[in-house]
Residue, then its C-alpha position, 0 to 999 in steps of 0.5 A: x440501633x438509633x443515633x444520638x438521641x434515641x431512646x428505648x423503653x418498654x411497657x410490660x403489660x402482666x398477665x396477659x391473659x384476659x388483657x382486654x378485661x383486666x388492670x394492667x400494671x406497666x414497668x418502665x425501662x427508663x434509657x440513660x443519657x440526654x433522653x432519661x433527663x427528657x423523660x423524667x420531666x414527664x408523669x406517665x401512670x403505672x398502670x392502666x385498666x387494660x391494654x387499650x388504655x395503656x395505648x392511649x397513654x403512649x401515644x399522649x405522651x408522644x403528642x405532649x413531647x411533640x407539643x414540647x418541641x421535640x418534633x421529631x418523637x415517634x413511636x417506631x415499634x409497637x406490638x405484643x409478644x408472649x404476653x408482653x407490649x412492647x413500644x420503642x420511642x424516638x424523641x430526638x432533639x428539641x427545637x427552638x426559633x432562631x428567629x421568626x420575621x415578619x414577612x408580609x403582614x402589617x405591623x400593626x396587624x402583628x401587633x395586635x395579634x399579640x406579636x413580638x419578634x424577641x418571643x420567637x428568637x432563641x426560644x423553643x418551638x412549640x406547636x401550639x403557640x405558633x397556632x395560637x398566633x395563627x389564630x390571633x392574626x386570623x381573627x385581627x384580619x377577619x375584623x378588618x375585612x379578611x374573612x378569606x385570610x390564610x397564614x402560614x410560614x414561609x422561607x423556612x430554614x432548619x439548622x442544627x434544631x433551630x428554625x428561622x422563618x417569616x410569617x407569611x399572610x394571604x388576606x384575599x379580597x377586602x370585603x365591605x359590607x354592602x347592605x342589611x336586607x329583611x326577611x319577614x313581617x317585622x316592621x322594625x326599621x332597617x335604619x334601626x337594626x342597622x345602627x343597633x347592629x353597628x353594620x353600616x354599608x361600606x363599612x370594613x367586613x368584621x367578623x365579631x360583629x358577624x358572630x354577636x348578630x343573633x345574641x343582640x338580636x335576642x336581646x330585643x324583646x319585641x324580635x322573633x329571629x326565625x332563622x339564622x342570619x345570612x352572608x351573601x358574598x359577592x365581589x368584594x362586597x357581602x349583604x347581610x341577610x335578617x329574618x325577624x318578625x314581630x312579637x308581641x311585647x307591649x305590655x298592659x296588665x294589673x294585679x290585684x293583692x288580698x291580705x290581713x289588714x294590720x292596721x284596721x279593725x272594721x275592714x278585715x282585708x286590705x286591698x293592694x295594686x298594681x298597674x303596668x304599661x309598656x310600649x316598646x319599639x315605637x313606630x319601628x324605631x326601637x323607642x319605648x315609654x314605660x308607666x308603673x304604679x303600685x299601691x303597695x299599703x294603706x296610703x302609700x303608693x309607688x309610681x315609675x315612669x321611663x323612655x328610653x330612645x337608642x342610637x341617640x343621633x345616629x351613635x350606638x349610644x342608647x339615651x334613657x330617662x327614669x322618674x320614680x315617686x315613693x309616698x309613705x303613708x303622711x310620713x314622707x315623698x320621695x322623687x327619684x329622676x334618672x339620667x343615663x347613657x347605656x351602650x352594648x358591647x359585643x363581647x361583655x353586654x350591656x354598660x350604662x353610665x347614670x347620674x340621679x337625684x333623689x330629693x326625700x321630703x317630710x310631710x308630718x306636723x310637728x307633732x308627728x316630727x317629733x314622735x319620728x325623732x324618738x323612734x326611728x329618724x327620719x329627715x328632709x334631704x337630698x342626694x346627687x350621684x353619679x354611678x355605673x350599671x351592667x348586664x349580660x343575658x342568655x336567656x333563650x326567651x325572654x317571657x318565658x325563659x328554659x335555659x341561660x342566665x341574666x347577671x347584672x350590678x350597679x354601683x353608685x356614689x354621691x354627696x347626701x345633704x341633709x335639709x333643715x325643716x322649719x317646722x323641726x327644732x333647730x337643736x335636732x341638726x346640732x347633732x347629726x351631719x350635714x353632709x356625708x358621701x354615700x355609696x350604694x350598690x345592687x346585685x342580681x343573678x338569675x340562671x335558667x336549668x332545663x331539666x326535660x322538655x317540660x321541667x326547669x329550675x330557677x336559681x336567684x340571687x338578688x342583693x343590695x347595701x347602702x353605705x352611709x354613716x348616718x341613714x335615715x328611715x325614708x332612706x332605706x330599701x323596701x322588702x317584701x311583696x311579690x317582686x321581692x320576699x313573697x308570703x309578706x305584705x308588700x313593703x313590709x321590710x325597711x333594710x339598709x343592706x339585704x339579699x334574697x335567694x330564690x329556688x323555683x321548680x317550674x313545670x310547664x303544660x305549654x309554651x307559655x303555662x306552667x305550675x311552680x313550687x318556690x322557697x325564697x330565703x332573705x336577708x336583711x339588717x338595719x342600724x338606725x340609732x336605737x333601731x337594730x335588727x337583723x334577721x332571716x325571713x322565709x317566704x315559700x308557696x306555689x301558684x300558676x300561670x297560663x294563657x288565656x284570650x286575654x292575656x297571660x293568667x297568673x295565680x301565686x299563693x304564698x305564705x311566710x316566716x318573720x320573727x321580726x313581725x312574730x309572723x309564724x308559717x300558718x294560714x292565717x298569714x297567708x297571701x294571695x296574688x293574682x293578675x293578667x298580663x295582656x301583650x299587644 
């Protein structure tokens, strides 16, 4: 017999014949008494596919009281007879904390771990919380140069199911860290790398540092890391150990695009461009300077510039400048200068805190003001913001990604002044506001499926909205082209809000080659005065790209569904992309 506390039931597996095969259906003798109150807070299955599973099943519900506190649960007996599976359960009495002090450790050290004296005072003792706070004070002593810490309890006393103990910690030997070596045939500075890393010597040993070396360093498109980086231990000291080399990741290509020409009645194709120039890590530094310009149609251009320069005076700030011109056709310019402050976190990504100014300018006569005026407005202004951006990256390469995903947003919000033109009637501004707030946000997700060696699935979704109550038409988001809506002219789109989802199959012939297949679904809405639309364009086609002695070759053939522009899927409406991408 067992004393106060124990308890039997028994398990009855039918038919016992062919056990092994068949389901198994369980009867439970509940026992009455303290024990029947225990169990009747617990939900064990009736039956069971065979007798292993029922094993199984009585062994979890022993490893869940004991996670509960009842330390002591056991099974005691546990064996076949005459066709019958018997296993009799001892659960005995739950134990609590009287009382859990604080033996050695720094009160700020508990602290931040999570601590508090009265959650281990009077209440029950579970396993796995002790454990979790094992954990938190492990992982707050590896940070602060502890790698070789140990916890457990210590002047443990057990009286009538209550445990009063003290948490006892080992830090071992204070480590700091001694100095960055690397391995290779990068010629990024050790000067860089370490401000980038935030490892600096005689800094304290921390080990989430430690473990986001690799994925910062991914993050840097001009870095191959050949191997897992390495700690060397010494007395009181560690030496962090590099292995990189260089790749190439300057970038100088161009694209040429053919399409019907909408406009013209003698030139049956119009001709768009693109020019791309990016130097990145300048001298070793981490600096790099970008110039993109695109000729996107007839008269218009787009041309962006930037300069980003990392760990601005020896910080882990990273100070960054953009500049971005828009003309449309002889209708408007647009410029676009950006000034920002970005900096990596080790556990969420990378944040970037802007401010911009944008300044639109109408360049139409008088006469063209007012045909602007009777269909879709526009107007001179200016637009002054402050706002913050995010990212986060997985990718397993960067140019050439198979796995992982890339998430990033943007919100900004700002005052929007509208500026007289003198070459306008003055009545026109009686009418509209002055100055107004705006609100613009972006999205974008990207998530890489490696299916097989050779086959990947791109999954996208990229979106944006201006809020404002009076938009103008220099305003608005430009859709359409090869980095947006494919199987349409670029630019063709003018949306106030829109999204655009991308499914991609891409088979690869190489390293850096494949052949895709891709549907792009969109979206966008535009309210402007009289001028109200919204739809759902479609763009799908295929295309390649692959390696040449040149530069990367790309080939993208593509073909589009607009009711907007009464532009059905056909031939005739096809585009055609191409263009190479030399790196250095």
């Amino acid at each position: 017999m067992y004393k106060a506390g124990a308890c039997l039931f028994y398990l009855l597996l039918i038919s016992f014949t062919g056990w092994a095969q068949r389901e198994v259906n369980v009867s439970i003798n509940t026992p009455i008494g303290k024990d029947r109150e225990v169990l009747r807070k617990y939900v064990y299955p009736a039956r069971f596919p065979d007798s292993l599973a029922a094993r199984q099943g009585m062994r979890s519900l022993m490893q869940q009281l004991q996670h509960d506190g009842y330390l002591t649960a056991s099974i005691d007996t546990f064996y076949f007879k005459t066709g019958v599976l018997y296993s009799q359960f001892f659960i005995g009495e739950r134990y609590q904390w009287a009382r859990l002090r604080n033996g050695n450790v720094g009160n700020s050290l508990l602290a931040q771990a999570g601590y508090k004296e009265k959650l281990y005072t009077g209440k029950p003792f579970l396993p796995a919380e002790w454990a979790k706070l094992q954990e938190a004070v492990l992982t707050q002593a590896e940070n602060n140069g502890y790698p070789f810490a140990s916890v457990r309890l210590d002047s443990i006393e057990i009286r009538d199911n209550q445990i009063d103990a003290a948490v006892l910690v080992e830090k071992g030997p204070l480590i700091v860290f001694d100095s960055l070596q690397i391995s290779g045939t990068t010629k990024t500075s050790r000067r860089f790398l370490s401000r980038y890393l935030q490892i600096y010597p005689g800094q304290l040993y921390d080990q989430q540092k430690n473990k986001n070396i690799t994925r910062l360093l991914k993050q840097l498109p001009y870095l191959e890391v050949t191997q897992p980086p390495l700690l060397q231990f010494g007395r009181n000291q560690v030496r962090l150990y590099l292995f990189l080399n260089d790749k190439e990741a300057n970038q100088f290509d161009g694209i040429v695009g053919f399409l019907p020409d909408p406009q013209g009645k003698e030139q049956k194709l119009l001709v768009t461009g693109e020019l791309n120039l990016d130097i990145r890590n300048v001298k070793g530094s981490g600096k790099a300077l970008g110039l993109h310009w695109r000729k996107v149609q007839r008269g218009s251009q787009l041309l962006n510039a930037s300069y980003s320069h990392p760990n601005l005076f020896g910080s882990p700030l990273e100070l960054g400048f953009t500049f971005n011109l828009y003309k449309q056709d002889t209708a408007f310019i647009t410029l676009k200068p950006r000034l920002q402050f970005g900096f990596n976190t080790f556990k969420a990504g990378k944040v970037t805190l802007f401010t911009e100014f944008q300044n639109s300018r109408l360049l139409l006569s008088p006469v063209g003001l007012q045909e602007k005026r009777d269909s879709i407005p526009i107007a001179d202004f200016t637009y002054n913001a402050y706002g913050w951006e995010y990212l986060r990256q997985t990718l397993d390469d960067l140019y050439f990604p198979r796995q992982g995903y890339q998430l990033g947003g943007q919100i900004a919000i700002g005052n929007k002044t509208i500026k007289r033109n003198i070459s306008r009637e003055a009545s026109y501004y009686d009418t509209i506001r002055l100055k107004t707030t705006q609100v613009s946000m972006s999205l974008h997700g990207e998530h890489y499926f490696k299916l097989n060696r050779t086959s990947v699935v791109l999954t996208r979704l990229r979106g944006e909205a201006l809020i404002n109550p009076q938009l103008f038409y220099n305003d608005l988001f430009r859709l359409g082209g090869l980095t947006t809506l494919r199987g349409f002219p670029e630019y063709t789109f003018y949306a106030s809000r829109y999204a655009i989802g991308t499914l991609e199959y891409r088979l690869f012939t190489g390293q850096d080659s494949y052949v895709l297949l891709f549907y792009d679904q969109g979206y966008y809405r535009r309210s402007i005065g009289k001028d109200r639309v919204q739809e759902y364009p479609i763009g799908l086609g295929t295309g390649i790209s692959f390696s040449t002695g040149a530069g990367i070759f790309q080939f993208i053939y593509s073909v589009g569904q607009s009711k907007a522009l009464n532009q059905p899927i056909g031939l005739n409406y096809s585009r055609i992309h191409f263009g190479l991408t030399s790196r250095f």
